[in-house]
PDB file with one MODEL, atoms N, CA, C and O in Angstrom:
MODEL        1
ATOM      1  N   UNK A   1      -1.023  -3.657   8.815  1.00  0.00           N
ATOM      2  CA  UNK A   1      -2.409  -3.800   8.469  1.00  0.00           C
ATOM      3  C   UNK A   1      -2.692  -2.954   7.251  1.00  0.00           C
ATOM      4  O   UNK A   1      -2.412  -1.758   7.324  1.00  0.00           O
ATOM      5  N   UNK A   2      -3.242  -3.462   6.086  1.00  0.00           N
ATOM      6  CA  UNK A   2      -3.702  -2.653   5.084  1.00  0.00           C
ATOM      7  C   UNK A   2      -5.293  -2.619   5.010  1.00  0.00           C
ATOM      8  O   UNK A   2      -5.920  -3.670   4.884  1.00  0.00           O
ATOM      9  N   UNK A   3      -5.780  -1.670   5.072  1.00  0.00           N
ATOM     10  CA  UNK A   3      -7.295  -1.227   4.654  1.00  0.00           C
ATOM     11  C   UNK A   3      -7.075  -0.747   2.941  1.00  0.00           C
ATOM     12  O   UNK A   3      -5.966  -0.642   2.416  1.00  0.00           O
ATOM     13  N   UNK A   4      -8.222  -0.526   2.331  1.00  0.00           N
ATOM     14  CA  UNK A   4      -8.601  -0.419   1.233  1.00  0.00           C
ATOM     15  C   UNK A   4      -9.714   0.333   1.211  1.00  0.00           C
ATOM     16  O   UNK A   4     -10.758  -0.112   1.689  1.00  0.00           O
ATOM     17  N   UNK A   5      -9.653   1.489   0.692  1.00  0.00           N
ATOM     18  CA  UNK A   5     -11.110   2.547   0.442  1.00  0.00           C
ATOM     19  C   UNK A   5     -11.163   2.665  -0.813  1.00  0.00           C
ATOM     20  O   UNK A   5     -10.110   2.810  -1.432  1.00  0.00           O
ATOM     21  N   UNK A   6     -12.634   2.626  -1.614  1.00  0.00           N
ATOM     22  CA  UNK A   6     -12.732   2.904  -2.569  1.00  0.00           C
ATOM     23  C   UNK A   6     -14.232   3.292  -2.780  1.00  0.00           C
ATOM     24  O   UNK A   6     -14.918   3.149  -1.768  1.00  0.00           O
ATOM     25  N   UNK A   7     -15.032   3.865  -4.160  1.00  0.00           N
ATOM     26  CA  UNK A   7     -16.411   4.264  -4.192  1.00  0.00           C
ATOM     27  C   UNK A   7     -16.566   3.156  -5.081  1.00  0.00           C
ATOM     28  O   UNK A   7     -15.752   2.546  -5.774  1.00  0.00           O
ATOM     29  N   UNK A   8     -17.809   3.034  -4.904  1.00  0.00           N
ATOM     30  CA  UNK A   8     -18.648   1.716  -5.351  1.00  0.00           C
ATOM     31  C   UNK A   8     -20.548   1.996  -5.361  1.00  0.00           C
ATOM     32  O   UNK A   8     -21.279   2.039  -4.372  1.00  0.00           O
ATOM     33  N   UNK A   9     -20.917   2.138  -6.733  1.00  0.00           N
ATOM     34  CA  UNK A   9     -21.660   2.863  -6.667  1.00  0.00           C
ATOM     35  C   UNK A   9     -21.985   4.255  -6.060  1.00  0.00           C
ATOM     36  O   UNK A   9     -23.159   4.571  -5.866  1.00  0.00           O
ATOM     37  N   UNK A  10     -21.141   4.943  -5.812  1.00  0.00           N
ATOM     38  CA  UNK A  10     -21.572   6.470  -5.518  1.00  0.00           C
ATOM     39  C   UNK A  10     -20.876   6.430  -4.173  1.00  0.00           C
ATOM     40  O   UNK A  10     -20.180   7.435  -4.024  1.00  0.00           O
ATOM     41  N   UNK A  11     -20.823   5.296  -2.773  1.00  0.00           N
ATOM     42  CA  UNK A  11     -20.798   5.330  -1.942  1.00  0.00           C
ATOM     43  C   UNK A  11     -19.121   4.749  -1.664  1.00  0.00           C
ATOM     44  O   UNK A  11     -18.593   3.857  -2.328  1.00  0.00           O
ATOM     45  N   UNK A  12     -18.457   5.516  -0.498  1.00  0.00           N
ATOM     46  CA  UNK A  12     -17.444   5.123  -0.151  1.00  0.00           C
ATOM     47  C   UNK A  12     -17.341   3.832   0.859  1.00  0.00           C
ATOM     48  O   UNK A  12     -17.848   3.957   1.973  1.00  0.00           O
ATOM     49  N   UNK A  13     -16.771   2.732   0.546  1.00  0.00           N
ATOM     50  CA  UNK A  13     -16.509   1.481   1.239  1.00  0.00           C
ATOM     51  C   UNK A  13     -14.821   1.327   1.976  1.00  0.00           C
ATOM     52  O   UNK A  13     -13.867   1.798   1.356  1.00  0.00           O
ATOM     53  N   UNK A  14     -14.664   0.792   3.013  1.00  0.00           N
ATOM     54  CA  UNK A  14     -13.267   0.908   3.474  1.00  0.00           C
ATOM     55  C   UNK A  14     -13.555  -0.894   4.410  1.00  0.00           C
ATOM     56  O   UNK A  14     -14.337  -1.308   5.266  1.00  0.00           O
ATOM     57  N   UNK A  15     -12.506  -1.428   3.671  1.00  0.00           N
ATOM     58  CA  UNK A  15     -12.240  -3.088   3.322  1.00  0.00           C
ATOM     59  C   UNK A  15     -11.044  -3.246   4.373  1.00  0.00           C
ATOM     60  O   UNK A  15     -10.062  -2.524   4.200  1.00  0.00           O
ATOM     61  N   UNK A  16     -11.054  -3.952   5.225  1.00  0.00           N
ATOM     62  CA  UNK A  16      -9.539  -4.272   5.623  1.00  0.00           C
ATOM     63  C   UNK A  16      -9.702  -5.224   4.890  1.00  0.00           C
ATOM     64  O   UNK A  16     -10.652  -5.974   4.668  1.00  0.00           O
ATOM     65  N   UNK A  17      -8.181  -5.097   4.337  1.00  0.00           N
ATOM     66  CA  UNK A  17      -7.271  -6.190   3.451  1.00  0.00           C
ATOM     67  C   UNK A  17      -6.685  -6.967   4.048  1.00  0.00           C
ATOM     68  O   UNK A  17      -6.838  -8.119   3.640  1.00  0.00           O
ATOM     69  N   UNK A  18      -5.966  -6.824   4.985  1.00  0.00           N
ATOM     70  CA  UNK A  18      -4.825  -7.776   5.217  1.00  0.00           C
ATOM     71  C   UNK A  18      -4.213  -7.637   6.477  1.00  0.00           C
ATOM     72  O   UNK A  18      -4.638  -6.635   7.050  1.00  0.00           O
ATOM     73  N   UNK A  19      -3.414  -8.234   7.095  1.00  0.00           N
ATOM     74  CA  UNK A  19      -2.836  -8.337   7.999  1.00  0.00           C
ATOM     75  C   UNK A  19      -1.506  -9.067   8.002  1.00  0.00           C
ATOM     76  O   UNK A  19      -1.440 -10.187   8.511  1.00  0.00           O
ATOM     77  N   UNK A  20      -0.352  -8.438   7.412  1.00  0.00           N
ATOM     78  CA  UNK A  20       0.893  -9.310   7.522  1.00  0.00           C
ATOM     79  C   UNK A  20       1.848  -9.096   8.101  1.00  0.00           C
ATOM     80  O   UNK A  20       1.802  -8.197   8.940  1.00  0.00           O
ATOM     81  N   UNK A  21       2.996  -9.770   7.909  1.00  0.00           N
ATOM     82  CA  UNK A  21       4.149  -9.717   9.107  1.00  0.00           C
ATOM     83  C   UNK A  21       4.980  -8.718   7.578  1.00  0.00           C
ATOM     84  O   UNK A  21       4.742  -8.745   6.371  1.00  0.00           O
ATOM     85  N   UNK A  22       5.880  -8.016   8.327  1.00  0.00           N
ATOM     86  CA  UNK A  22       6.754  -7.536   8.179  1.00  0.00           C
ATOM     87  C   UNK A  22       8.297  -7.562   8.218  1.00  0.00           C
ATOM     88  O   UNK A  22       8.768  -6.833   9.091  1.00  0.00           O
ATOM     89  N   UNK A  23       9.254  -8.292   7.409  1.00  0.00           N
ATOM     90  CA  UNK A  23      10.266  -8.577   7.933  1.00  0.00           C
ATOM     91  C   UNK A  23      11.749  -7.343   8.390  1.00  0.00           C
ATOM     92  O   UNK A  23      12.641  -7.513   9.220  1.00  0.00           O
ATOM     93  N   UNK A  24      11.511  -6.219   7.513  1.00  0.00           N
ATOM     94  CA  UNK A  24      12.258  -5.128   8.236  1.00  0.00           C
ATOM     95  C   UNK A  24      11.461  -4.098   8.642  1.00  0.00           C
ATOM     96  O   UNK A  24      10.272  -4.338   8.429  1.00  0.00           O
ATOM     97  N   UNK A  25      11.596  -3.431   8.961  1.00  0.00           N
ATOM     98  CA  UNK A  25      10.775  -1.356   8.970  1.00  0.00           C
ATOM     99  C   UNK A  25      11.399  -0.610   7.724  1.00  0.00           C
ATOM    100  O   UNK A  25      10.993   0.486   7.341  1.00  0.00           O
ATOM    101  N   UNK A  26      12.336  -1.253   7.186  1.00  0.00           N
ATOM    102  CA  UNK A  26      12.681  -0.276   5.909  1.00  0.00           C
ATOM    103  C   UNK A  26      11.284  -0.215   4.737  1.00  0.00           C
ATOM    104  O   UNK A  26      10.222  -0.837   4.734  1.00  0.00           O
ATOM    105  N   UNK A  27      11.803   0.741   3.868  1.00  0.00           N
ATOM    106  CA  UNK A  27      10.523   1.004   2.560  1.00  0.00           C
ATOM    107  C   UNK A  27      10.445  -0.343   1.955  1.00  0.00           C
ATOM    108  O   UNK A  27       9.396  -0.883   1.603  1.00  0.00           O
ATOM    109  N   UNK A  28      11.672  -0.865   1.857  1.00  0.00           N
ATOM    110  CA  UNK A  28      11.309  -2.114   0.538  1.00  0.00           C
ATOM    111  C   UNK A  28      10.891  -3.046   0.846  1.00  0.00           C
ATOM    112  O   UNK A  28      10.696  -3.882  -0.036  1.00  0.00           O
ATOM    113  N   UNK A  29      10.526  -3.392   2.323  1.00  0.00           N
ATOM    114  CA  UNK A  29      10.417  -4.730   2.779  1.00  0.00           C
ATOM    115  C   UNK A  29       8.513  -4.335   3.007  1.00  0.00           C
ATOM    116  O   UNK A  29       7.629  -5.192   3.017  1.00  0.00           O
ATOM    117  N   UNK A  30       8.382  -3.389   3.108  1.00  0.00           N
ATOM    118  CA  UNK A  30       7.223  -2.563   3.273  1.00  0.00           C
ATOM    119  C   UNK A  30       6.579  -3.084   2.315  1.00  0.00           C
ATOM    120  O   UNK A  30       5.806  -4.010   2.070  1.00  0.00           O
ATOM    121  N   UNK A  31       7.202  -2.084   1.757  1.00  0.00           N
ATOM    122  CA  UNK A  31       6.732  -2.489  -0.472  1.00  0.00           C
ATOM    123  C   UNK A  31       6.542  -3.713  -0.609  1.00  0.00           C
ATOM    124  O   UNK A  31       5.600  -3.956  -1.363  1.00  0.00           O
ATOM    125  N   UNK A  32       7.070  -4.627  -0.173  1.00  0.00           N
ATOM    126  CA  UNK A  32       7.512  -6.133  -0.610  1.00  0.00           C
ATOM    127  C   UNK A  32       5.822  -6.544   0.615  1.00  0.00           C
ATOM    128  O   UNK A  32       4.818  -6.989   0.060  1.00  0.00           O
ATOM    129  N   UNK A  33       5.819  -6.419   1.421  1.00  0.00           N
ATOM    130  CA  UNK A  33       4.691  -6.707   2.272  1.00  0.00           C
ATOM    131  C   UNK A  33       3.768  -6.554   1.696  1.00  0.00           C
ATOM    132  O   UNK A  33       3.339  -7.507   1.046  1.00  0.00           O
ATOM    133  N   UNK A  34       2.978  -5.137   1.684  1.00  0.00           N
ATOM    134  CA  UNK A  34       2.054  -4.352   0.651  1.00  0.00           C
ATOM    135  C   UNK A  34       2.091  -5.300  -1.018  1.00  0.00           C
ATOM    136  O   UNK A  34       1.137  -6.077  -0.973  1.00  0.00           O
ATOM    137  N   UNK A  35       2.357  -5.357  -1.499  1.00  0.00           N
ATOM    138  CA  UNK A  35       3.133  -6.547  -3.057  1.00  0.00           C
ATOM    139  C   UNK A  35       2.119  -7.998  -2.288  1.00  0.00           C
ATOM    140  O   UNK A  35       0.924  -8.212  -2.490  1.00  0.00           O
ATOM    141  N   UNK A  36       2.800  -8.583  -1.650  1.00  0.00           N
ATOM    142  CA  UNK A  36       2.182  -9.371  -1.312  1.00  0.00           C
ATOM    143  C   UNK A  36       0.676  -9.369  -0.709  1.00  0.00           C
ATOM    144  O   UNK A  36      -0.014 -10.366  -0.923  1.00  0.00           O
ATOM    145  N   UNK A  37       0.325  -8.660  -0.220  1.00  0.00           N
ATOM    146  CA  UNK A  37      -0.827  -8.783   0.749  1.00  0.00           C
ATOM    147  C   UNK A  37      -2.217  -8.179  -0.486  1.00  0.00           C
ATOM    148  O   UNK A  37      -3.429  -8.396  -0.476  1.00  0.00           O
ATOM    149  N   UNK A  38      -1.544  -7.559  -1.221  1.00  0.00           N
ATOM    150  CA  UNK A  38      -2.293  -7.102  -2.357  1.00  0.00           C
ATOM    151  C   UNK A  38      -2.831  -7.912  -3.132  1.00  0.00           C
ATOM    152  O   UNK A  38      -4.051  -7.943  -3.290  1.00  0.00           O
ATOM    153  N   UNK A  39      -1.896  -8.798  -3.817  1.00  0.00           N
ATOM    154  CA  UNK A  39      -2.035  -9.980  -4.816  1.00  0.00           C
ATOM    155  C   UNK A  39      -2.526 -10.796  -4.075  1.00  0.00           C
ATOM    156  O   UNK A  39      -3.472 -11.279  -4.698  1.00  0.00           O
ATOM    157  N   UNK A  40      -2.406 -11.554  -2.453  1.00  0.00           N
ATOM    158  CA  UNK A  40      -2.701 -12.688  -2.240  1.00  0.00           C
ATOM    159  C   UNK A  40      -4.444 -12.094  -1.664  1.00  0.00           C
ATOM    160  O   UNK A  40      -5.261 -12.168  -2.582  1.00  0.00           O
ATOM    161  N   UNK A  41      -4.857 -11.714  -0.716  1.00  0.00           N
ATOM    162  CA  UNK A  41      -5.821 -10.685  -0.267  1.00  0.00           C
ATOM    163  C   UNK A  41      -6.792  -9.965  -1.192  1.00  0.00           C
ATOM    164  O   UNK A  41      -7.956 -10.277  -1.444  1.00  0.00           O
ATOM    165  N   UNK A  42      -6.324  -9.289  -1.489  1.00  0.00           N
ATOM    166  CA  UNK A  42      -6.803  -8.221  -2.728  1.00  0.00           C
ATOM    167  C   UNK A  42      -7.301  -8.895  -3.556  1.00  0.00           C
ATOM    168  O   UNK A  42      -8.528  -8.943  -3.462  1.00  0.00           O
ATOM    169  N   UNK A  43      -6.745  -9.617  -4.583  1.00  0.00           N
ATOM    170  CA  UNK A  43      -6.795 -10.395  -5.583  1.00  0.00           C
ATOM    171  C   UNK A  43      -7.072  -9.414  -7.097  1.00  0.00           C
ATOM    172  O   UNK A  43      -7.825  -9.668  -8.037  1.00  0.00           O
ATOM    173  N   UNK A  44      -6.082  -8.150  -6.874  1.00  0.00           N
ATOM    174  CA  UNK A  44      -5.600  -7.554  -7.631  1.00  0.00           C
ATOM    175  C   UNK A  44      -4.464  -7.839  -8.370  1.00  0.00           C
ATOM    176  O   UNK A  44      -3.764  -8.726  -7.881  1.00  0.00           O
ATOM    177  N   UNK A  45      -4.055  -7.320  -9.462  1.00  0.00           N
ATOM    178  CA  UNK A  45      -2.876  -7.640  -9.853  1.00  0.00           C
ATOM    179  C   UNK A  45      -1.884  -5.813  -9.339  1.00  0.00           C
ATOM    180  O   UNK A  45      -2.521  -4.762  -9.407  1.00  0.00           O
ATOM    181  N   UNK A  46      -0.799  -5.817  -9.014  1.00  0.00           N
ATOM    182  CA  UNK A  46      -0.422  -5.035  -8.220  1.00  0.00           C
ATOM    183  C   UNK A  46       0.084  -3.924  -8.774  1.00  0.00           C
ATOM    184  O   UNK A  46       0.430  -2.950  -8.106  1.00  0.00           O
ATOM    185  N   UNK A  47       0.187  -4.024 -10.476  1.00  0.00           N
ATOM    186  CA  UNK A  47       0.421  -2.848 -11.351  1.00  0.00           C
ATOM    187  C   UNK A  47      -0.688  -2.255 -11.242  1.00  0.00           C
ATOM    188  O   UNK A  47      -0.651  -1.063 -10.938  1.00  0.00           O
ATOM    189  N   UNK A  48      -2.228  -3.027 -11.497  1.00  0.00           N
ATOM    190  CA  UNK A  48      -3.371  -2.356 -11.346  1.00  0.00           C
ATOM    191  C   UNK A  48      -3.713  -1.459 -10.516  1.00  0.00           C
ATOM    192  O   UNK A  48      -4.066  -0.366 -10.957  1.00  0.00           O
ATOM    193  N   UNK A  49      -3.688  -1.732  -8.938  1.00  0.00           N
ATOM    194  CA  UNK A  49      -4.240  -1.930  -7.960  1.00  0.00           C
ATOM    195  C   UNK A  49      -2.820  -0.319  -7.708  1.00  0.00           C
ATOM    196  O   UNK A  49      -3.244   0.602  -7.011  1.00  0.00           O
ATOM    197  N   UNK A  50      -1.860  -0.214  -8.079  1.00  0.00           N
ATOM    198  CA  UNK A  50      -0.550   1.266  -7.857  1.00  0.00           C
ATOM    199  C   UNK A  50      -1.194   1.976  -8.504  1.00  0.00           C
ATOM    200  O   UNK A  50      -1.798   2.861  -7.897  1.00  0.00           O
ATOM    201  N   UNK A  51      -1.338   1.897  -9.978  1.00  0.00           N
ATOM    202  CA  UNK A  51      -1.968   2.975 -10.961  1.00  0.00           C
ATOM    203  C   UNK A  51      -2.848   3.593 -10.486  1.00  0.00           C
ATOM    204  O   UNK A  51      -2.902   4.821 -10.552  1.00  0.00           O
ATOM    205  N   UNK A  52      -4.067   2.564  -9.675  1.00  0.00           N
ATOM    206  CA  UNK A  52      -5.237   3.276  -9.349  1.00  0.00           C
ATOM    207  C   UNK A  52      -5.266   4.305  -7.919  1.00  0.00           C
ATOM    208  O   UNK A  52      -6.145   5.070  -7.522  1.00  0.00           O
ATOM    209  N   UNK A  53      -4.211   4.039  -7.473  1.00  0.00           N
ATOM    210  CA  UNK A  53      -3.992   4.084  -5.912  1.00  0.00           C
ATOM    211  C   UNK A  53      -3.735   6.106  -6.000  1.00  0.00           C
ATOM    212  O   UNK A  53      -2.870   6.623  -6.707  1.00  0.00           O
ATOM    213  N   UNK A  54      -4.483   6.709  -5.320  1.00  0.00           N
ATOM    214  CA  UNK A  54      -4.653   7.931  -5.401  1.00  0.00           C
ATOM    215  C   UNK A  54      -4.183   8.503  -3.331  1.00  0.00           C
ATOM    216  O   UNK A  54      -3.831   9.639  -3.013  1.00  0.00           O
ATOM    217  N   UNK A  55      -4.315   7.569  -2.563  1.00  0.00           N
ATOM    218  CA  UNK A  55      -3.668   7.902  -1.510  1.00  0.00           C
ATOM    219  C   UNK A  55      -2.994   6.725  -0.106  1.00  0.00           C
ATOM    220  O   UNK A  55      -3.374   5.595   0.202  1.00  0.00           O
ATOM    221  N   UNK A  56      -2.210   7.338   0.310  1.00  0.00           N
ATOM    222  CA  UNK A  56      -1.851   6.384   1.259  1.00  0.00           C
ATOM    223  C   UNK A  56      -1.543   7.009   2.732  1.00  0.00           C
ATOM    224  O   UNK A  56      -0.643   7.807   2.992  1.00  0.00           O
ATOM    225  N   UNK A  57      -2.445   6.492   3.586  1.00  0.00           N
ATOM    226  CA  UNK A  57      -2.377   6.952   5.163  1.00  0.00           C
ATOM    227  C   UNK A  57      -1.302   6.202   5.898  1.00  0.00           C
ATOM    228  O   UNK A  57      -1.445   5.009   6.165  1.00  0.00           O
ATOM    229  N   UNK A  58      -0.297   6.838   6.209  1.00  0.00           N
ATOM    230  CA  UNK A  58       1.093   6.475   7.502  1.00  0.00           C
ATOM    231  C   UNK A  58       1.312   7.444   8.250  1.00  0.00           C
ATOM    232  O   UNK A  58       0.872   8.588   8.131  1.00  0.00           O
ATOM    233  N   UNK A  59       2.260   6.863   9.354  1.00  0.00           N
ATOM    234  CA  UNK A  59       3.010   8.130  10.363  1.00  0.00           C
ATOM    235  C   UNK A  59       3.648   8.673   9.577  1.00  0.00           C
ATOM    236  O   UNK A  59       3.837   8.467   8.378  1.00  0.00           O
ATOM    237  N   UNK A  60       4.059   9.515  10.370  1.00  0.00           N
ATOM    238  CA  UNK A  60       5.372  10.369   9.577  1.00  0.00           C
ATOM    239  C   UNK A  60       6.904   9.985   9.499  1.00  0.00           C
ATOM    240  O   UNK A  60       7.799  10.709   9.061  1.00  0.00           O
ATOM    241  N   UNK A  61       7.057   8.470  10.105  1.00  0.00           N
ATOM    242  CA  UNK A  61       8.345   8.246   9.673  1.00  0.00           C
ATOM    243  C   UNK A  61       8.840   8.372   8.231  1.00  0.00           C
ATOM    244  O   UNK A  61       8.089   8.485   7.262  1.00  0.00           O
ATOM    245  N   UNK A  62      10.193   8.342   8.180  1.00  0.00           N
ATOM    246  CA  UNK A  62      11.017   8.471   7.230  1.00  0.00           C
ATOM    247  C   UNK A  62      11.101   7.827   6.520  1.00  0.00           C
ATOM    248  O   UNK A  62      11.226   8.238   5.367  1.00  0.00           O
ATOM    249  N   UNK A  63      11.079   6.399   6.811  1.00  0.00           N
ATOM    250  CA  UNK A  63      11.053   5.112   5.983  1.00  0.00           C
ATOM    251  C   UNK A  63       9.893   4.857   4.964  1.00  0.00           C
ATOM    252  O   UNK A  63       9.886   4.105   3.989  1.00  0.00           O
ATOM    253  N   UNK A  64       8.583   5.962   5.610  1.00  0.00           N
ATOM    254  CA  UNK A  64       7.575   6.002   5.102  1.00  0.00           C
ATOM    255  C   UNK A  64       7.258   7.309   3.545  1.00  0.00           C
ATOM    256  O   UNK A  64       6.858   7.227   2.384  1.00  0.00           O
ATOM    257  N   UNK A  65       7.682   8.260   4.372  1.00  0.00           N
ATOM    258  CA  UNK A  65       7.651   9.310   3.384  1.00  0.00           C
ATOM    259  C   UNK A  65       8.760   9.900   2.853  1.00  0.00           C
ATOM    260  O   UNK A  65       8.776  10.804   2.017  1.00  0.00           O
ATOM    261  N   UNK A  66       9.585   9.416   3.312  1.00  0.00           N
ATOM    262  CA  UNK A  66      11.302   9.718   2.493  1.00  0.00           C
ATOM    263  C   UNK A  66      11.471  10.413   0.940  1.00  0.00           C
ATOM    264  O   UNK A  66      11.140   9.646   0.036  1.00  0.00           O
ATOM    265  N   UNK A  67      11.758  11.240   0.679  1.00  0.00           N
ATOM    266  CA  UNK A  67      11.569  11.720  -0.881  1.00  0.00           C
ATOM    267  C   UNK A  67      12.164  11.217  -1.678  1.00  0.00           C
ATOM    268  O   UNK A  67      11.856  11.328  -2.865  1.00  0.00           O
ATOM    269  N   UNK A  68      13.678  10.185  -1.067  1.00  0.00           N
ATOM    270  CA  UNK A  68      14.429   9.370  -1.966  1.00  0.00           C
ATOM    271  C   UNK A  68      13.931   7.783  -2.151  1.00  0.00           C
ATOM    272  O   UNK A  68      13.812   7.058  -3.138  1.00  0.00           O
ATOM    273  N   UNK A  69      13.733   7.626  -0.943  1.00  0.00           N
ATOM    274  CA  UNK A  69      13.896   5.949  -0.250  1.00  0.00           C
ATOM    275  C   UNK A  69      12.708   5.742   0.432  1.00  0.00           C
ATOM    276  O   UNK A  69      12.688   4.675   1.047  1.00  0.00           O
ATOM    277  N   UNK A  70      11.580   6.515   0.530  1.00  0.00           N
ATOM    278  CA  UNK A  70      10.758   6.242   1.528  1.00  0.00           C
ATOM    279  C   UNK A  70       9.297   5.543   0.595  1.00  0.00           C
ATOM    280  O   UNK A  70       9.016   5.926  -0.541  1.00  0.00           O
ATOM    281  N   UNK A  71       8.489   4.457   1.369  1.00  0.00           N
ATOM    282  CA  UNK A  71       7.547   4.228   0.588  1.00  0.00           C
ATOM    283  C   UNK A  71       6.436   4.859  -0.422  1.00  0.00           C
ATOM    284  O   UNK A  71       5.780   4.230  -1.253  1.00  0.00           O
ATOM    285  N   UNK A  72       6.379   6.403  -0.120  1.00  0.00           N
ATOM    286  CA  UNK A  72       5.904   6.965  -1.006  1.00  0.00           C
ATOM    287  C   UNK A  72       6.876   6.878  -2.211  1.00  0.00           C
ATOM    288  O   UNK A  72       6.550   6.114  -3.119  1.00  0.00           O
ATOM    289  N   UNK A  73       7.858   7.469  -2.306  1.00  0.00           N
ATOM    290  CA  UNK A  73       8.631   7.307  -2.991  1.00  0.00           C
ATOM    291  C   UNK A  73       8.526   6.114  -3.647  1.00  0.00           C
ATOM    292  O   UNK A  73       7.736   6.359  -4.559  1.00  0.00           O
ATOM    293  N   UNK A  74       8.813   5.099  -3.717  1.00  0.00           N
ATOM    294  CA  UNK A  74       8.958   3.710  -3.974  1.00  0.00           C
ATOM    295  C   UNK A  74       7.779   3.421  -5.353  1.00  0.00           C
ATOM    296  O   UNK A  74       7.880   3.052  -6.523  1.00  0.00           O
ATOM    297  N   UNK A  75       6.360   3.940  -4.181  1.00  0.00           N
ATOM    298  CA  UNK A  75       4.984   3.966  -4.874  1.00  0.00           C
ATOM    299  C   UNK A  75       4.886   4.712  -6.097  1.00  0.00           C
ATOM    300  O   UNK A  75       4.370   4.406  -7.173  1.00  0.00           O
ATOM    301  N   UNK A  76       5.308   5.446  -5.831  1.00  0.00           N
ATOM    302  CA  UNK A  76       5.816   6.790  -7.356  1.00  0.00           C
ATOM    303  C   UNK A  76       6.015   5.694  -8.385  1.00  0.00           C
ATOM    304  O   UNK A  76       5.099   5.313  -9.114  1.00  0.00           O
ATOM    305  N   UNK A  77       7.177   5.228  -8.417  1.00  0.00           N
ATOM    306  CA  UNK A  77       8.197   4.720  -8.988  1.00  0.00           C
ATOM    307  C   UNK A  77       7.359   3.788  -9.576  1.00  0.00           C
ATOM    308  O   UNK A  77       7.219   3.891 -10.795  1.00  0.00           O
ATOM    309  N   UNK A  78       6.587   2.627  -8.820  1.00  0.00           N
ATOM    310  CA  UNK A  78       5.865   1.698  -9.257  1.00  0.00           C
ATOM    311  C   UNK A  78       4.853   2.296 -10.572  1.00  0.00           C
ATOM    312  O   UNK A  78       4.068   1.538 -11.141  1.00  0.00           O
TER     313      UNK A  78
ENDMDL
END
C-alpha cells in the first residue's frame, strides 16, 4: 500500500495512492512496484515524484533499509 503526504496550501494532506501486488519482498521488485503504482496512480512522472520525495515510512526490515541493497538505498540512487 502506498500513501502520499504532502502540503497544499499551508495544510498537510495524506492520499492513499495505491494498492499493488508485489512479486518478490526483495528491494527491486519493491522499487519496481512503487515505479509502477506511482506513474499509473499518481500520475507523476517518477524522476519527479524521487527528487521531491523527502521521506519514506517502513518496518525495519532489511530489504527495506539495507545501506547497500535495501530500498532506501535504491531511492538514493534514483
Amino acid at each position: 500500500m502506498f500513501f502520499v503526504r504532502y502540503v497544499e496550501g499551508g495544510r498537510p494532506i495524506i492520499k492513499f495512492a495505491a494498492s499493488v501486488h508485489v512479486e518478490m519482498s526483495d528491494s527491486a521488485s519493491i522499487l519496481s512496484a512503487m515505479q509502477k503504482a506511482i506513474s499509473h496512480y499518481v500520475k507523476v512522472p517518477c524522476n519527479v515524484f524521487f527528487s521531491k520525495l523527502v521521506w519514506l515510512g517502513c518496518d525495519g526490515a532489511s530489504n527495506m533499509t539495507g545501506q547497500r541493497n535495501g530500498l532506501t538505498a535504491l531511492l538514493k540512487k534514483e
